[in-house]
N, C-alpha and C positions, 0 to 999 in steps of 0.2 A: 593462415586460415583460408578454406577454397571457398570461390564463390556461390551465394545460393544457389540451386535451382533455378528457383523461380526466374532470377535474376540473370542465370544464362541465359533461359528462355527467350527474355524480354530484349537482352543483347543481341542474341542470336536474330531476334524481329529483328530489330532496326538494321544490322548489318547485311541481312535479303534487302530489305526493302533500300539500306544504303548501295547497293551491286546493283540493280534494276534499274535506279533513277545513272549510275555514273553507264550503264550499258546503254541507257538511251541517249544522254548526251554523248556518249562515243559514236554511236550508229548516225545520229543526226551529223556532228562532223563529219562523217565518212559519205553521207548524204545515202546510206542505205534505209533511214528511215523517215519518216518528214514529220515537217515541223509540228503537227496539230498530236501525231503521234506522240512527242515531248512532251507537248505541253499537258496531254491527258495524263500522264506518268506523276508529273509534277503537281496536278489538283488530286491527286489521289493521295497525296498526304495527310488528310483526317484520319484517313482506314488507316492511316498505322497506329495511333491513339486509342480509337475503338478497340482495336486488338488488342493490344496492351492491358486496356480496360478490361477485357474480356478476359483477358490471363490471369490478372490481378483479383478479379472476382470469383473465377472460376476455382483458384487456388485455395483463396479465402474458404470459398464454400466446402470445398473437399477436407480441407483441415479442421474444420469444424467437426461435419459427418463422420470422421473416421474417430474424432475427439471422443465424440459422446460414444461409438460404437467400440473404440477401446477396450481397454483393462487400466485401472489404475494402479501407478503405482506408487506405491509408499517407502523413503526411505528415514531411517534415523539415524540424525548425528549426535553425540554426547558433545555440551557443555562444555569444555575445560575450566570448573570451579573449582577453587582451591575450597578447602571445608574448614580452614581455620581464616577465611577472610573475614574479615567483619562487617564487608560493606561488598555489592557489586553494582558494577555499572556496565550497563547494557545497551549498546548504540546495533541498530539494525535496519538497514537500507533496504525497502522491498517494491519491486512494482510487478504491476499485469498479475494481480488475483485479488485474494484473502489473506489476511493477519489474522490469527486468533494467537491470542493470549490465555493463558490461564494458570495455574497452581499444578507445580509436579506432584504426581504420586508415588513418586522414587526420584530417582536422579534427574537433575534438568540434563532435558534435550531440545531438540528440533526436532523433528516430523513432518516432514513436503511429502503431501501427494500431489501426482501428476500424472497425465495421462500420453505422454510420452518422454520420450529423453531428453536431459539437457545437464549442463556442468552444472556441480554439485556447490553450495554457496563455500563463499570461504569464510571462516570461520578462525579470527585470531584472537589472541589472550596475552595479557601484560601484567604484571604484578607492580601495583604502582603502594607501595609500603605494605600494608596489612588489605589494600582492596585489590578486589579484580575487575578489569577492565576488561569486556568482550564484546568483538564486533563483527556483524556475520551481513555481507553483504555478496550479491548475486548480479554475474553479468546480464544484461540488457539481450532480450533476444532481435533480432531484425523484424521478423512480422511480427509484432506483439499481439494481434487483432483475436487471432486462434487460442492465447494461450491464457487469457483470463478467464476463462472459463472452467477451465482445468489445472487452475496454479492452489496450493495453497499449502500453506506455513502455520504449524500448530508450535506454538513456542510455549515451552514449561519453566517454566523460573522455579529459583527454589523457596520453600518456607522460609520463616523465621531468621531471613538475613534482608538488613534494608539495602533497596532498590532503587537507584536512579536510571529512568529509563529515556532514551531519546532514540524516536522513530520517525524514519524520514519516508514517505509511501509515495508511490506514481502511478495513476490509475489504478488506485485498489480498493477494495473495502476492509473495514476493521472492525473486531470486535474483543476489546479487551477487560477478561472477568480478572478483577484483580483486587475482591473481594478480600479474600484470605491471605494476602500477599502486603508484606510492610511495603511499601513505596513511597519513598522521602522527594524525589522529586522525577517532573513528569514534562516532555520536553518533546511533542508532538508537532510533525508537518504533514498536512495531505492537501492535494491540488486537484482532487476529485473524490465520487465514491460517498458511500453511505459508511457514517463512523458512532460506534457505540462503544460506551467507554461506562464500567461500575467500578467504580471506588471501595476501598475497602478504610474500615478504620484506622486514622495514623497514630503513631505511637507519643508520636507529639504534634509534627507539622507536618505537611503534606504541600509544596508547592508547585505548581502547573504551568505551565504554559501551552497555548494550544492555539495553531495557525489550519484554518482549514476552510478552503473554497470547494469543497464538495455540496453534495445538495442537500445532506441532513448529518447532524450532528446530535446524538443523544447521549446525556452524561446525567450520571444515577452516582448522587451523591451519600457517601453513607448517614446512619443512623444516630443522634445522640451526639452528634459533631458538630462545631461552630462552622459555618461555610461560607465562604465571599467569593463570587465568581464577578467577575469587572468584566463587562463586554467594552469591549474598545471598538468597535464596532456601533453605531448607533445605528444602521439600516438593519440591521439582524433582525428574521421575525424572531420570537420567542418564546415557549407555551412552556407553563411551571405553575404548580401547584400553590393557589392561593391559602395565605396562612400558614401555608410550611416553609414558604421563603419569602421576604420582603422587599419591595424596590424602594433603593434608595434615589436622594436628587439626580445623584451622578451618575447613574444608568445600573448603578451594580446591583445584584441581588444575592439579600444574606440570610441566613437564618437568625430566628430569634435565639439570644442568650440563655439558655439556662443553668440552672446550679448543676445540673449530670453531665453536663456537656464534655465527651472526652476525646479533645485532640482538638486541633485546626486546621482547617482546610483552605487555601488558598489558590483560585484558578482566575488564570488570564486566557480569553478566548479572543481571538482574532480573526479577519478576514472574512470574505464576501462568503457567509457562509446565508444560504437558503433559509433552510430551517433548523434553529436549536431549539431541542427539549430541554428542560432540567427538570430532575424528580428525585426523590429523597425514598431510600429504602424504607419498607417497611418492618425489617428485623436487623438488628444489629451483627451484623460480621465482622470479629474480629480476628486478626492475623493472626497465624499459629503459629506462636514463639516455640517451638517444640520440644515442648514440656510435657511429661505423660503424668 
């Protein structure tokens, strides 16, 4: 792989300004230049910092400007779902943008737009007995600074096959409707970014786990569901609807029992998270076993 640009650029500074300082102390040996002459050569090494600085920002700005002035582009990659699995499991590595999630209208895919090039994720599958196992992760770009702006990942799962999903994020945001979609268990990491998460009715159980140091977390628990969310976290602010969920001694908050109650829901939330919501639909979505 050849070196950035930019990163020539910055080479290319230091290596003038490395030829200047060895031609001054060659001249000063040779006694064709004197001493004070040296010595100014040699304090003039901040300006090469400064420059750099200059290039580095300068760079910045322009990949921005030319970002937003672009064309986006969109591509799609198909899934490899087998249709007689019974089960899929979904592992996806994303950083420098947006995650969305949501319910295929056809076949699951992936859909990245972007507003300029880059290698396309990779995208592997395993048949582990009757499940499938796929995992779609993307190499890391050098300046990431440019490209969250313009990164994003529309990911379509399929109906009516349960879901274990675990998603590992790096400077991004999230937002997964997973309403309509069976998901048996839920296995979230993000280390920044604003992250919203709706639940959909489990078929039986539904369990969570969720690690996240971003600065706000919002999780929409479904309708007519028993739900237990444990913060293990005690400094967590927290804002949820009184009377729709209850705080127990031990910091957790559940819903009240009742006799319609259909499924359970179990989340474990974690880490220096700023702000969590929690909130309870107000209509009942259930997953579409696809049955006409």
């Amino acid at each position: 792989m050849g070196m950035h640009p930019l990163a020539k650029r910055i080479a290319l500074l230091f290596s003038g300004f490395s030829l200047v300082i060895g031609l001054s102390l060659l001249g000063y040996n040779l006694q064709l230049i004197s001493a004070s002459a040296v010595n100014t050569a040699l304090n003039l090494w901040p300006l090469l910092l400064v420059l750099a600085g200059f290039m580095l920002v300068g760079d910045s700005t322009w990949k921005r400007v030319s970002a937003h002035g672009s064309r986006m582009t969109a591509h799609e990659y198909a899934l490899p779902f087998e249709a007689g699995s019974s089960e899929l499991a979904m592992r996806v590595q994303f950083s420098y943008g947006r995650l969305l999630a949501e319910p295929a209208e056809s076949a699951p895919r992936l859909v990245t737009e972007t507003f300029d090039s880059r290698p396309a994720p990779a995208i592997r599958q395993e048949i582990v007995g009757d499940r499938s196992d796929i995992s779609i992760t993307v190499s890391q770009p050098l300046f990431p600074s440019h490209v969250k702006a313009g990164n994003t990942w529309r990911l379509q799962l399929p109906l009516a096959v349960p879901l274990r999903l675990s998603l590992q994020l790096h400077e991004a945001d999230m937002r997964l409707d997973l309403r309509r979609l069976t998901v048996e268990s839920l296995d979230i990491r993000t280390d920044s970014g604003t992250q919203e998460i709706l639940l959909g009715q489990p078929r039986k159980k539904l369990n969570g786990q969720i690690y996240c140091s971003g600065s706000n977390l919002s999780l929409v628990l479904p309708a007519r569901v028993f739900a237990l969310v444990r913060l293990l976290n005690p400094f967590c602010r927290v804002d949820f609807p009184q009377g729709d969920l209850e705080k127990r001694e031990d910091g957790a908050l559940v819903t009240p029992r009742t006799a319609d109650s259909r499924g359970r829901v179990e989340i474990d939330v974690d880490g220096p998270i700023h702000n969590l919501v929690l909130d309870i639909a107000e209509s009942e979505d259930a997953p579409d076993n696809g049955e006409t």
